[in-house]
FIKEDREN-660515 format. One record per residue (C-alpha): x, z, y. Coordinates in steps of 0.5 Angstrom, whole numbers, plus 500, padded with zeros to 3 digits. Last residue first. Layout:
# FIKEDREN-660515
XZY/...
END
This chain:
# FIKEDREN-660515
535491489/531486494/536482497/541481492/535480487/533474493/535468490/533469484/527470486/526463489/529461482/524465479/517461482/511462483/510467477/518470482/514470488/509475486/512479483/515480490/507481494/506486487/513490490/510490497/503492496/505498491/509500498/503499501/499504497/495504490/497502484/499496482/496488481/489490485/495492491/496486493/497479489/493474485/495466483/491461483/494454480/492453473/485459473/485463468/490467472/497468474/499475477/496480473/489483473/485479468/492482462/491489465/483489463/484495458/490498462/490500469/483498470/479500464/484507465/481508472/484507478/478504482/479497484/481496492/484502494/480503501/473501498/468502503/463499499/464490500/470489502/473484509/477490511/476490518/467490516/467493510/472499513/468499519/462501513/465506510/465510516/470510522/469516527/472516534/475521538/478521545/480527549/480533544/485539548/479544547/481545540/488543538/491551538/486552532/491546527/488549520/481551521/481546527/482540523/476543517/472544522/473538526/472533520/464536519/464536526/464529525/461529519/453530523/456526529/456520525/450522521/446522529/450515530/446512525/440515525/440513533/441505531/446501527/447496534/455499535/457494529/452489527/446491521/446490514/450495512/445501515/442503508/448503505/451509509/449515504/451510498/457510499/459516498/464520502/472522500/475525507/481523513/483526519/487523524/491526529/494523536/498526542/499524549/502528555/509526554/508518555/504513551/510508550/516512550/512518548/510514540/517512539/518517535/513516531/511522525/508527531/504521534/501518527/498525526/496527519/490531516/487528509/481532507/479534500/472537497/469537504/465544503/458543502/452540505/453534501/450536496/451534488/457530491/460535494/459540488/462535484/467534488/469541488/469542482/473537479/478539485/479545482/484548487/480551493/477550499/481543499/486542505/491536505/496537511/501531512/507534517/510530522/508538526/501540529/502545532/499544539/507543543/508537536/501533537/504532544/497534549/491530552/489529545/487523542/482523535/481518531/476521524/477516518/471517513/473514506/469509501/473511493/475506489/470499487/468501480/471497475/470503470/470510473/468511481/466518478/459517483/458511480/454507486/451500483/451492483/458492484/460497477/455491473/458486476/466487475/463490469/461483467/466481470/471483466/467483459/467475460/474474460/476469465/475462463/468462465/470463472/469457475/462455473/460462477/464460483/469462486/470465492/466471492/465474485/472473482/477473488/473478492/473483487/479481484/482483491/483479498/490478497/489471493/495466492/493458492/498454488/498445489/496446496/489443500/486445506/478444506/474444513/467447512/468448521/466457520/467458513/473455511/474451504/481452500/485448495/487446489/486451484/485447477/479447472/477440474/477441482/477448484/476450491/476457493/471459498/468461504/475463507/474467514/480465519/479470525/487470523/492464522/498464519/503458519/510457516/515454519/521459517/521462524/513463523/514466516/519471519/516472525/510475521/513479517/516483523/509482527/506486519/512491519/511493527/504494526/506500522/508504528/513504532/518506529/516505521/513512518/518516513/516522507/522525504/527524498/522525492/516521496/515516491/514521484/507523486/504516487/508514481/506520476/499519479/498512478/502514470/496518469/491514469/485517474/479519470/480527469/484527475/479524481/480518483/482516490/489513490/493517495/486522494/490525488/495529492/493536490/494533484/500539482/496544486/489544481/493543475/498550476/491553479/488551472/493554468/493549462/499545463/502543456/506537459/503532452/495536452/493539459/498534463/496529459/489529458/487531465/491525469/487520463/490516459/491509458/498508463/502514461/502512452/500506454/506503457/511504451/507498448/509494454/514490451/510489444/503486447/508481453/510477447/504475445/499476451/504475456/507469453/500464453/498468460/504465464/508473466/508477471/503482469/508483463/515486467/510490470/507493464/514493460/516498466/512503466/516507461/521508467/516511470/513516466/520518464/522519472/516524473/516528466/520534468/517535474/511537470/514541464/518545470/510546473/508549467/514554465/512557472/505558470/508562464/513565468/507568473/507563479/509564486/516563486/515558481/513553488/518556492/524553486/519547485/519545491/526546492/528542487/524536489/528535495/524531500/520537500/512539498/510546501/504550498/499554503/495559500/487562501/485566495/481561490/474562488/471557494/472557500/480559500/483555505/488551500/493548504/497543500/503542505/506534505/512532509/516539508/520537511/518534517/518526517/524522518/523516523/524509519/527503523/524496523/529490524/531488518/527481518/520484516/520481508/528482507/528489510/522492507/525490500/532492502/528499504/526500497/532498494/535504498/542503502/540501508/537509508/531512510/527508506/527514501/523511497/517515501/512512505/507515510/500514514/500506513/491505512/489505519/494507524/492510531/493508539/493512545/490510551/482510551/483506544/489502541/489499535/493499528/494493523/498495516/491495513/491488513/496485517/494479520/490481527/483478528/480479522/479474516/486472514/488465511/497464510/499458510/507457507/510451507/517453502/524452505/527459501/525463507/518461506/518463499/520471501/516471506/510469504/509472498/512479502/506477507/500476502/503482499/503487505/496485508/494478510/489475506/488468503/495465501/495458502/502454498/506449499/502446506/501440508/503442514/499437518/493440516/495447518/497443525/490441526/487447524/492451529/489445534/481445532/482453532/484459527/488464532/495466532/495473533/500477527/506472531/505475538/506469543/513468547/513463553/512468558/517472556/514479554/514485558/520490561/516496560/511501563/507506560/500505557/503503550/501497544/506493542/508487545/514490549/517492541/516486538/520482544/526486543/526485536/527477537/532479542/535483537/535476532/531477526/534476519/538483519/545483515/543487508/545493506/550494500/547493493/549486491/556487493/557494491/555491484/559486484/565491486/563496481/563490476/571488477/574495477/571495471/574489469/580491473/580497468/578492462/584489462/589495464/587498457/588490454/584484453/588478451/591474457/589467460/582469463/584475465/589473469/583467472/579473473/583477476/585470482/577470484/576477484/582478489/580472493/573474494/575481496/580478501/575473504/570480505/563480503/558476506/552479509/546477508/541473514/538468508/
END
């Protein structure tokens, strides 16, 4: 699978030390080349990996990317993997295929599934109802410039080869894809100081020492004992999620007999609330200490006295050693994964809606198409389109009476009605996504490769609260960061005069729920007139942190939860998936894994872990290895 080998005179020497140790009785020298051994395995196993895809191949990638300036073009014989659409003659070859497996939805699970078998001679099909594959990898190009949608940073160090997290990315896209580092610091929590907090700025390193040392600087000594507690208890939090993952990928009968006793010690982090632990295990008591350490709380959409404390442990843990984004914009991970599946005999097809999920006595056989009604059939069906879609849109009542009755009563009940603490079942929280082009670099206005999160104040229970009651009031949080600044191809392709930002902020569903129903760009006057109500919301938070951005606006567009419904195939807006909640990470934990109650159909995506791309990732490999583990086998020198 494109790795590289190690050297002939290393095999060799192994292999000539451990027949001498075979023959001789252990002694201190022994057990040295014995060690010496193991270092060498495990450098092996570890060293980076060579690229699968060809500098040709990459090549053409990159001039297909979205630009204004000039480039040397594509071949003509060369079409986009990510845009292949669903036709008489790509449906024909999907039958012809006979397929191994179909996976519904392209996001970054369905994609690492499909690569990872694909790449071990599996037919892999992959169904996705948007005109790009992707999922909330894709990117689009507007007046100009271009903006991301639902990849705004990674962490795991994916900077270096030598990261585990990087071999995962690098065995799913073809290795190509470089990382551009972000500003250090990659985050800064600005508190404008609306409310009862004085305004102040903390700074979120790559180095977590550091953080730590600034942060305490401004505490009081007590309030500085707090913040060591919390940094303390990142690493034990998640080593103790282990057992829980190991669990989700088990057969149904062994995950609920054996899988009981290994995650006994997840339940300590994963069924307990963000508030709970750290004010009654970290001992956290200052409001001010809690309010800045889940300044990040919007990375998984839930407020903290609901949200599972290890989701947040998680979330807050993966950016030590920096924040990243994909050279070229992360559309450049999706046509990598792409490519891979495509050089290795798979299919995937956009613009290619399922109705449903065919399910011939008891068992997962196939799926149905909505536009011509036609039928493809694989021995395993993967779904990455959510529990929800999964179980109340592509299955029928009748094929669901297997799955765990008060499940989808609470998948039904949450999906009936809005609940504003978005706890339960509840689909996670709906956003607003400001797109604004300026006729400027990002970087020459003041705005660095740095995320900013501004509240009005360090109490975010209050602050939502307030919001929710008025909408009138402060934005209880709002996500600012510019794709352009993090992107160090982004001049190449669009010049030196343009520059990017997004702003980002919670909404309720039900403020826009009136218009559902009705086509993009034909929902009417009071519809646009909202729109222009929260687009100056979003621009008085923007201009609050970054004044030198005013008057250099060109282009803006707002997204609601409603374009989410519509690019993103859910149903409230919803950008996490399910809500991170207790219920969802720890009572319904057996539904929400790899293998169903289904035989045959599969779960992947970010319902299976928590939220962000990289969770995606890892579900997309758990994946592999319920499908098959000696396909994952095969890949362990590529993925750790």
């Amino acid at each position: 699978g494109g790795t590289a080998r190690a050297p002939n005179f290393i095999r060799k020497k192994m292999s000539a030390i451990t027949k001498l140790l075979s023959d001789n009785k252990p002694t201190p020298l022994g057990w040295g080349i014995g060690s010496a051994i193991g270092l060498l395995t495990l450098f092996y196993i570890k060293m980076p990996r060579n690229p699968l895809l060809s500098e040709e191949v990459a090549k053409e990638h990159f001039n297909h990317l979205a630009h204004t300036e000039p480039n040397e073009g594509n071949s003509p014989d060369w079409k986009p993997p990510h845009r292949v659409r669903y036709s008489k003659k790509t449906s024909a070859q999907a039958e012809e295929m006979k397929p191994d497996v179909i996976i519904v939805g392209s996001g970054l699970g369905s994609l690492t599934t499909g690569s990872l078998l694909a790449q071990r001679g599996w037919k892999v099909l992959i169904l996705e109802q948007h005109d790009q594959a992707g999922g909330c990898l894709h990117t689009f190009e507007e007046k100009g410039y271009e903006f991301d949608v639902g990849l705004h940073y990674i962490g795991g160090m994916v900077g270096s080869r030598w990261s585990s997290l990087r071999k995962m990315y690098d065995a799913v896209t073809g290795g190509r894809v470089e990382w551009c580092k972000l500003d250090d610091p990659y985050d800064s929590a600005v508190c404008t100081g609306e409310y009862e907090d004085p305004a102040d700025s903390i700074h979120f390193y790559g180095d977590y020492g550091r953080t730590e040392r600034e942060l305490k600087a401004k505490l009081t000594p007590e309030e500085a004992k707090q913040v060591s507690s919390f940094f303390g208890s990142l690493n034990f939090t998640v080593v103790r999620m282990a057992g829980w993952l190991v669990a989700k990928c088990m057969p149904i009968w062994l995950r609920r007999t054996v899988g009981r006793v290994i995650e006994l010690p997840s339940a300590g982090v994963l069924n307990v609330t963000t508030a709970d632990y750290m004010k009654n295990t970290l001992n956290i008591t200052s409001k001010k200490v809690h309010g800045i350490l889940t300044y990040l709380f919007g990375d998984y959409g839930l407020m903290p006295s609901v949200s599972s404390w290890a989701v947040h442990a998680v979330v807050f843990n993966h950016w030590r050693g920096g924040g990243f984004y994909p050279y070229g914009g992360s559309s450049a991970l999706a046509m990598g994964a792409c490519e891979v599946i495509r050089q290795n005999g798979g299919l995937i097809l956009v613009n290619s809606r399922v109705k449903r999920i065919v399910v011939e006595n008891g068992k997962a056989v196939g799926v149905q198409m909505e536009k011509d009604g036609k039928v493809f059939r694989a021995k395993r069906i993967v779904s990455d389109v959510g529990a929800r879609n999964t179980f109340l849109r592509l299955l029928e009542p009748e094929d669901i009476v297997k799955v765990d009755k008060s499940f989808i009563s609470e998948l039904k009940q949450d999906e009936q009605g809005d609940l504003d603490n978005k706890a339960g079942m509840a689909p996670s929280c709906a956003l607003l996504n400001l797109f604004i082009g300026l006729d400027a670099p990002a970087e020459a206005l003041g705005v660095p490769a740095t995320n900013a999160w501004v509240v009005p104040g360090w109490d975010h229970e209050k602050n939502l609260e307030k919001f929710w009651a008025d909408d009138a009031a402060e934005l209880p949080v709002a996500f600012i960061g510019s794709n352009s600044a993090k992107d160090f191809s982004y001049e190449k392709r669009f010049g030196k005069n343009r520059g990017s930002i997004m702003v980002l902020a919670p909404v309720e569903y039900k403020w826009f729920k009136k218009w559902e129903a009705n086509r993009v760009h034909a929902r009417g006057d009071d519809y646009d007139t909202l729109k222009a109500h929260w687009e100056e919301k979003l621009l008085k938070k923007l201009f609050q942190v970054y004044p030198k951005v005013k008057g250099h606006i060109t282009y803006k567009d707002l997204g609601t939860p409603l374009s989410n419904n519509y690019y993103l195939g859910v149903n409230h807006g919803e950008v996490y998936g399910l809500t991170h909640s207790l219920d969802r990470c720890w009572k319904h934990r057996d539904v929400l894994s790899v293998h169903t109650d289904i035989p045959g159909l599969y779960l992947t995506g970010q319902d299976l872990m928590t939220a962000g791309v990289s969770a995606a990732l890892m579900a997309g490999v758990m994946t592999v290895g319920a499908i098959s583990k000696p396909v994952l086998a095969s890949h362990i020198h590529n993925l750790i």
